[in-house]
C-alpha positions as YAML, in Angstrom:
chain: A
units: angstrom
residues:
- id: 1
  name: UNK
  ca: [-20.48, 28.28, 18.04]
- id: 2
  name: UNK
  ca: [-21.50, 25.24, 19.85]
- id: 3
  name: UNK
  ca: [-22.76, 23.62, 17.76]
- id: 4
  name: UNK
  ca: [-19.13, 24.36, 15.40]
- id: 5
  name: UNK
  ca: [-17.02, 22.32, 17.97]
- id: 6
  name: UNK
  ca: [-19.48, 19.54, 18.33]
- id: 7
  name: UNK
  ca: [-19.18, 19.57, 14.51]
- id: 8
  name: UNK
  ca: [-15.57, 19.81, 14.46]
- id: 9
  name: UNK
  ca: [-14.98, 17.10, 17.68]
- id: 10
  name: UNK
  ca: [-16.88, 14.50, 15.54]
- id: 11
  name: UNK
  ca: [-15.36, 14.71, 12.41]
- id: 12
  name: UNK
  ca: [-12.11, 14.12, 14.06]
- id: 13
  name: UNK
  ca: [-13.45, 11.29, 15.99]
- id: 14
  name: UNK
  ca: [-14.61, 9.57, 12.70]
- id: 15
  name: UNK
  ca: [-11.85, 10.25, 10.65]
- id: 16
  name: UNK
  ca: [-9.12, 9.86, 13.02]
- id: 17
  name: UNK
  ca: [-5.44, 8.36, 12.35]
- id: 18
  name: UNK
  ca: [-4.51, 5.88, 9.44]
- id: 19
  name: UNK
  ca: [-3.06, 4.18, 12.23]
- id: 20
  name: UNK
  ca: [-6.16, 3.27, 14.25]
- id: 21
  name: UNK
  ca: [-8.45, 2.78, 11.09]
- id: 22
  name: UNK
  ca: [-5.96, 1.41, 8.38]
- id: 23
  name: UNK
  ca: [-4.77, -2.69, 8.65]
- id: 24
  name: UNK
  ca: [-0.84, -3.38, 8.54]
- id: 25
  name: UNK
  ca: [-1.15, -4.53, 4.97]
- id: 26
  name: UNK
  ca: [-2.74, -3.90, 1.58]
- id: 27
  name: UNK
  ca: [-3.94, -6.34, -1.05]
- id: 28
  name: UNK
  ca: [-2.24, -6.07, -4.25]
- id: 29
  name: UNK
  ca: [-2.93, -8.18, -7.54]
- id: 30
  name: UNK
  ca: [0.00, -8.83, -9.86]
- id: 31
  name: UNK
  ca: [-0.43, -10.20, -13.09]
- id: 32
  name: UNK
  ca: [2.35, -10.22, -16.43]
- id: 33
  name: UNK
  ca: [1.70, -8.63, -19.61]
- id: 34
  name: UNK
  ca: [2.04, -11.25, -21.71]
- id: 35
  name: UNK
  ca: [-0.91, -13.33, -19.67]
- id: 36
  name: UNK
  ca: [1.44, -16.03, -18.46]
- id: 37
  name: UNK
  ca: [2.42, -17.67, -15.06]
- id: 38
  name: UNK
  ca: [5.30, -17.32, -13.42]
- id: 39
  name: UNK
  ca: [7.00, -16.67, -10.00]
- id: 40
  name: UNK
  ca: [8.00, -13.28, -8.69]
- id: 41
  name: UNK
  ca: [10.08, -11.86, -5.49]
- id: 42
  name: UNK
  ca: [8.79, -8.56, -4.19]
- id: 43
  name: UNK
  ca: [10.02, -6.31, -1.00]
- id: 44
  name: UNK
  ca: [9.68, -3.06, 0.52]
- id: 45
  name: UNK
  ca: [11.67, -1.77, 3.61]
- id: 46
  name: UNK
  ca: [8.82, -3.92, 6.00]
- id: 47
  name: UNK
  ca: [8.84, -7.02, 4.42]
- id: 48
  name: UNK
  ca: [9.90, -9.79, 1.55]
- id: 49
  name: UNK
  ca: [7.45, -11.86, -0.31]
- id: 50
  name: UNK
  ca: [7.93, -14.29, -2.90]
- id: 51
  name: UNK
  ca: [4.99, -16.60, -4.96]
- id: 52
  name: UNK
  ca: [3.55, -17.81, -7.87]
- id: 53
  name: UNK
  ca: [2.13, -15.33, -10.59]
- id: 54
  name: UNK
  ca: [-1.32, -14.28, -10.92]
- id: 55
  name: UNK
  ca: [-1.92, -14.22, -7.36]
- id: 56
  name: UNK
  ca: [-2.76, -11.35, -4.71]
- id: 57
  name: UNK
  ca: [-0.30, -11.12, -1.87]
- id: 58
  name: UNK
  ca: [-1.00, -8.99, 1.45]
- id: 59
  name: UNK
  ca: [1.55, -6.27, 1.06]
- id: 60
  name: UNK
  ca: [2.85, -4.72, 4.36]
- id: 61
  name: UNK
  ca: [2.25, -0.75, 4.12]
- id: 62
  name: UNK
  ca: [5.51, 1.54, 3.83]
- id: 63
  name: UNK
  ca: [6.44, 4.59, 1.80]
- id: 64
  name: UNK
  ca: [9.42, 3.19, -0.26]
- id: 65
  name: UNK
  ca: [8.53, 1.54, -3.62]
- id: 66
  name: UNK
  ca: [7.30, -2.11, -3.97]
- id: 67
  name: UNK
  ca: [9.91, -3.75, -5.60]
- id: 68
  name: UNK
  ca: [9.70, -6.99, -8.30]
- id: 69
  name: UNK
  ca: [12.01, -9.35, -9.54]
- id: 70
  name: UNK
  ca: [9.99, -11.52, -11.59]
- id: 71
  name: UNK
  ca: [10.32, -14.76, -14.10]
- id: 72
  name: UNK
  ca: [7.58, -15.98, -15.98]
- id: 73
  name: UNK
  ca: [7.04, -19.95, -17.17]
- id: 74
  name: UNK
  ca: [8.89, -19.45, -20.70]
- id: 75
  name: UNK
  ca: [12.23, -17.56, -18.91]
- id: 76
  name: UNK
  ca: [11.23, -14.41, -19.63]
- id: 77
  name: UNK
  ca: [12.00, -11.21, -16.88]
- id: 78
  name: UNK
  ca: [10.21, -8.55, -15.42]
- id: 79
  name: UNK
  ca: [11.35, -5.72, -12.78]
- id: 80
  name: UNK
  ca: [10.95, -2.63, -11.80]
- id: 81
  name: UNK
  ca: [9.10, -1.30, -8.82]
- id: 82
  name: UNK
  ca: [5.25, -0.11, -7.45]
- id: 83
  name: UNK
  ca: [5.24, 3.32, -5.75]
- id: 84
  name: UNK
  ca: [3.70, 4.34, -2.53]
- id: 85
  name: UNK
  ca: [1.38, 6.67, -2.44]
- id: 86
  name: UNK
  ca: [-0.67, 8.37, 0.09]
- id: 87
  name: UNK
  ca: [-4.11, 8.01, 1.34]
- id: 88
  name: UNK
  ca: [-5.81, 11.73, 1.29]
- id: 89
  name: UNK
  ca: [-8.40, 11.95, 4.11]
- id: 90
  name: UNK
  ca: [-7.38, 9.53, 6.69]
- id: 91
  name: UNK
  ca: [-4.25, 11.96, 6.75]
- id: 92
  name: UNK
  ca: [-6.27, 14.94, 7.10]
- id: 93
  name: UNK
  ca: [-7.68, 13.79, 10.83]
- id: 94
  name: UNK
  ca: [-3.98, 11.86, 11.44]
- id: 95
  name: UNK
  ca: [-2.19, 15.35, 11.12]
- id: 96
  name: UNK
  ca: [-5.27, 16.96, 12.68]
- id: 97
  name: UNK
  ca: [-4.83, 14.53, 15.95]
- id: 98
  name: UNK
  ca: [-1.01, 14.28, 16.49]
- id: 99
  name: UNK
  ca: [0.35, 15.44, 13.84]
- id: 100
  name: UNK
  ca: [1.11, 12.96, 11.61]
- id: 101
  name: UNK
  ca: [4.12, 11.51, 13.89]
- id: 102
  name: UNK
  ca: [2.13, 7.76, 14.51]
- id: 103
  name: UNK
  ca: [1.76, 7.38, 11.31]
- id: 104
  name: UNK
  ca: [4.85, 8.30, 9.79]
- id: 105
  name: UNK
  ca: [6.20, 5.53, 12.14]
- id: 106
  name: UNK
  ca: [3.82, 2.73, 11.46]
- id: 107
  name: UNK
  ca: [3.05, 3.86, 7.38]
- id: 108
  name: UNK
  ca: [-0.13, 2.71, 7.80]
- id: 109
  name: UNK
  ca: [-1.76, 5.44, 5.87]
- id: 110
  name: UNK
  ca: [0.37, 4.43, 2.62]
- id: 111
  name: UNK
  ca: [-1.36, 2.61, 0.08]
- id: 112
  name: UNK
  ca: [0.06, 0.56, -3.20]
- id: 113
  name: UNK
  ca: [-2.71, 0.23, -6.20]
- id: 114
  name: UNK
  ca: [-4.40, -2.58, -5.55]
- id: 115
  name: UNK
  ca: [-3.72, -4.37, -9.38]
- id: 116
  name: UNK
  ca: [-0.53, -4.30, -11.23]
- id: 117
  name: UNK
  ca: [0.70, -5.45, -14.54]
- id: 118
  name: UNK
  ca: [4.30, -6.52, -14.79]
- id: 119
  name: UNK
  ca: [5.53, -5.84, -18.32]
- id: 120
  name: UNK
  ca: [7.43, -8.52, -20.11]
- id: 121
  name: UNK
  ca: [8.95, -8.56, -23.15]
...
């Protein structure tokens, strides 16, 4: 039995919450379809971002969509959005520890895939 919570007590120690382990942002890739450059304006509910396509920007976690507005070189438009999704065991010891309430405030254990193509016509 003693030997169970010692067990148990380090797990949670070395999992612990998104918030504590997880940085404020994620880096995602975006890149068009067609292969060409361009400039795109992207936003979530944390933060607005705008640059020059291919590139990686540092996207602040949240868990609304990552949205696009996008232009490539030759006039041509891309938009849509990126969902959120979660990460799996650094929620385990989050909702384990308190709950989940930290993180559901700071989002920090959201995630965006890390390389997107934005489709172009």
């Amino acid at each position: 039995m003693k030997n169970l919570f010692i067990l148990l007590v380090s797990s949670l120690i070395l999992i612990s919450c998104a918030s504590i382990v997880n940085d404020p942002t994620v880096p995602v890739t975006l890149s068009f379809s067609d292969g060409s450059n361009g400039e795109c304006k992207l936003n979530n509910k944390r933060a607005s971002y705008s640059g020059k396509i291919p590139a990686t920007f540092n996207i602040r976690r949240s868990d609304d969509p990552l949205r696009f507005d996008c232009v490539t070189s030759s006039g041509k438009k891309g938009y849509g959005s990126i969902p959120s999704e979660m990460e799996g065991a650094k929620l385990v010891g989050s909702v384990l520890l308190d709950f989940g309430i930290t993180d559901s405030i700071t989002d920090k254990h959201r995630t965006y895939t890390p390389n997107f193509v934005i489709p172009v016509n």
